[in-house]
C-alpha positions in Angstrom: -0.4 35.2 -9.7 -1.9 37.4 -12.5 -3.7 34.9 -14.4 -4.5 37.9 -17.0 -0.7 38.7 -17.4 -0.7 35.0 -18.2 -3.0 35.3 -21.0 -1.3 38.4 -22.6 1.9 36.5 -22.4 0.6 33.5 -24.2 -1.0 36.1 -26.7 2.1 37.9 -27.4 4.3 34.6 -27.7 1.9 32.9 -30.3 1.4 35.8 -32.4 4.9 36.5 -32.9 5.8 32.9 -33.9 2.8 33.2 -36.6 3.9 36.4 -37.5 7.6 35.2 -38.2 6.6 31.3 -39.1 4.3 31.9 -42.2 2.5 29.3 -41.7 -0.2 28.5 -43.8 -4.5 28.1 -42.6 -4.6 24.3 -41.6 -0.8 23.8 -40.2 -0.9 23.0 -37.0 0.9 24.6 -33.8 1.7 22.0 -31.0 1.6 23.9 -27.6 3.3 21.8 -24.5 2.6 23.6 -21.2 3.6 23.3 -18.1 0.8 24.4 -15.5 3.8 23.7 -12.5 6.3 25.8 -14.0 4.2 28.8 -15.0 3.5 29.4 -11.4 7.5 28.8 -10.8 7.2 24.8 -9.5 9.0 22.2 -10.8 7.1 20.3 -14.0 4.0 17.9 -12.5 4.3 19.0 -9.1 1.4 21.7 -8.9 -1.0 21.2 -11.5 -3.4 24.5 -11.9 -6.0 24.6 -13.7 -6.5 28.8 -13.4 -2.7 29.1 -15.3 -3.7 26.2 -18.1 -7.0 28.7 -18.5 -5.0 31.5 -18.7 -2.8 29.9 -21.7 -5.3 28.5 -23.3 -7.0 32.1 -23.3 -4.1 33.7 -25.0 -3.2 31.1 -27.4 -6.5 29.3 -28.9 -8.4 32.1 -30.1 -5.5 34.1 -31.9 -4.5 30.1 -34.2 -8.4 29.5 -34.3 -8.7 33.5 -35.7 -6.2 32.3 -38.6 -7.4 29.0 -39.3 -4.6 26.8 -37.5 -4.7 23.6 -36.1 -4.1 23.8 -32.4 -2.6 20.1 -31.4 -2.5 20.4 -26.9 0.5 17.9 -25.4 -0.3 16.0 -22.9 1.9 15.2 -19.8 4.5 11.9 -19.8 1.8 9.6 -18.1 -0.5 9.6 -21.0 2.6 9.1 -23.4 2.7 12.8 -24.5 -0.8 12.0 -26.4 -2.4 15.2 -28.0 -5.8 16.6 -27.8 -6.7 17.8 -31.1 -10.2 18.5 -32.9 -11.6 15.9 -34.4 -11.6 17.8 -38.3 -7.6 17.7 -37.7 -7.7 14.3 -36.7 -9.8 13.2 -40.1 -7.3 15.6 -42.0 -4.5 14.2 -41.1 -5.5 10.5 -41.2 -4.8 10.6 -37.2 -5.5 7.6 -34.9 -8.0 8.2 -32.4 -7.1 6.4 -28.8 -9.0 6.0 -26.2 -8.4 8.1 -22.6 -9.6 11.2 -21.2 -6.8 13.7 -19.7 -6.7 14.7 -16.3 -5.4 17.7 -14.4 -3.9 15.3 -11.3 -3.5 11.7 -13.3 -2.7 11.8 -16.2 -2.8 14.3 -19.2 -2.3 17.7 -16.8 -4.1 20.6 -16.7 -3.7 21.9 -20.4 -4.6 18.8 -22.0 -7.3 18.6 -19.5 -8.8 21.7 -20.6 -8.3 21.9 -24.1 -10.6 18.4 -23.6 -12.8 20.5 -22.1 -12.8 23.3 -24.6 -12.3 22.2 -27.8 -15.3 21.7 -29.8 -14.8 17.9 -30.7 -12.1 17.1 -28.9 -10.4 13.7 -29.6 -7.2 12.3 -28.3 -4.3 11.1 -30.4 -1.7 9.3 -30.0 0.9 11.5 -31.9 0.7 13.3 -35.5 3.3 11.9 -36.9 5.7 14.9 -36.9 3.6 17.2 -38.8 3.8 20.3 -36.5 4.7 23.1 -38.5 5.6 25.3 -35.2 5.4 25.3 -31.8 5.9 26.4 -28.6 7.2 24.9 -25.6 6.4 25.8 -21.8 8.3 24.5 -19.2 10.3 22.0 -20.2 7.5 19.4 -21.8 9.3 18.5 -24.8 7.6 19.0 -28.0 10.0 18.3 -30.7 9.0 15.0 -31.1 5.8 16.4 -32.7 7.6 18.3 -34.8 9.0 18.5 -38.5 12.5 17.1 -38.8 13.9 19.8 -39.4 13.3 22.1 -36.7 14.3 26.0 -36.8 14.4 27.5 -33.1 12.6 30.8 -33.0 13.9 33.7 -30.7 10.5 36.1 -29.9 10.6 38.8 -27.5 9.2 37.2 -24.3 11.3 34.2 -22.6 9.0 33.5 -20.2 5.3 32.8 -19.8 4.3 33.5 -16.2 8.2 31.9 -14.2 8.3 29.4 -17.1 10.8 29.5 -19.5 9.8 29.4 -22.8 11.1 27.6 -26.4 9.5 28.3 -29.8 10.1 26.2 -33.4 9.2 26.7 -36.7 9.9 23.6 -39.3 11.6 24.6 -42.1 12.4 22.3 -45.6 15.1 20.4 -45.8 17.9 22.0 -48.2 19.6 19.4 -50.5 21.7 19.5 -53.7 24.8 20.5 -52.0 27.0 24.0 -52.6 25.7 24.0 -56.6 22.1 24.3 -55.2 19.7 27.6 -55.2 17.6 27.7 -52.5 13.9 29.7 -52.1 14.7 32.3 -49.4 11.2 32.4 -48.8 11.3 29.1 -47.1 14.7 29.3 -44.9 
């Protein structure tokens, strides 16, 4: 595996949902990722660290670089917890629990390393559907962290190493009905 190819993925993937997203500096960008799948395994079976590197790599700096909030998805066993930084955690008025992800255990190897990473790293229990894009890898089911109102994003890649690939922007709700004018800005 090209664990460099990786990284350019993940590059290209994230910058093209900012680019079309708009999102503004202190949104934050949920990022669920499957170590297994990327190398072309089934989700949890073969955790690797080098892939959830690799990810990390192409996606951190680039939402860092425009001043949003990167929010990491843990696996199923810690409850789908996210590691966030601790100045996203006090912005958001965000519970800090208590556990430490791990590659083999619990957490996987993304959450494991954006523990590792991150600056202040602190893990939440959820963020109260306040992600304001995302993007999904492998199959981990982000949308739970998401806006309700969800807007599925088609970007030129649809895989990141074998693993397929979803990406969401939130978008406002439209109400008033056929007499309503909406902002095109925001659809």
């Amino acid at each position: 595996m090209d664990f460099s190819e990786i990284t350019d993925q993940a590059r290209q993937a994230v910058t093209e949902i900012l680019d079309a997203a708009g999102l503004k500096e202190g949104s934050i960008f949920v990022i669920g990722c499957s170590s297994s799948e990327i190398l072309g395994d089934q989700i949890g079976t073969a955790t690797n660290m080098d892939s959830a590197n690799a990810v990390y790599d192409g996606i951190i700096p680039v939402l860092r670089e425009r001043g949003i909030l990167p929010a990491a998805q843990c696996c199923e066993h810690l409850n789908r917890a996210l590691v966030v930084d601790r100045t996203a955690m006090e912005k958001y008025g965000l519970e800090q629990v208590n556990a430490i992800p791990q590659p083999n255990h619990a957490g996987g190897a993304f959450g494991t390393v954006c523990y590792e990473r991150f600056d202040d790293p602190v893990l939440v229990e959820d963020i109260r559907a306040k992600a304001d894009a995302g993007i999904d890898i492998g199959g981990t089911m982000i949308g739970m962290h998401m806006h309700s109102v969800v807007v599925p994003m088609r970007i030129s890649l649809r895989k990141i190493g074998q693993a397929p690939i979803i990406c969401a922007r939130h978008r406002p709700k439209y109400v008033g009905g056929q007499r309503a004018i909406y902002d095109e800005k925001l659809m």
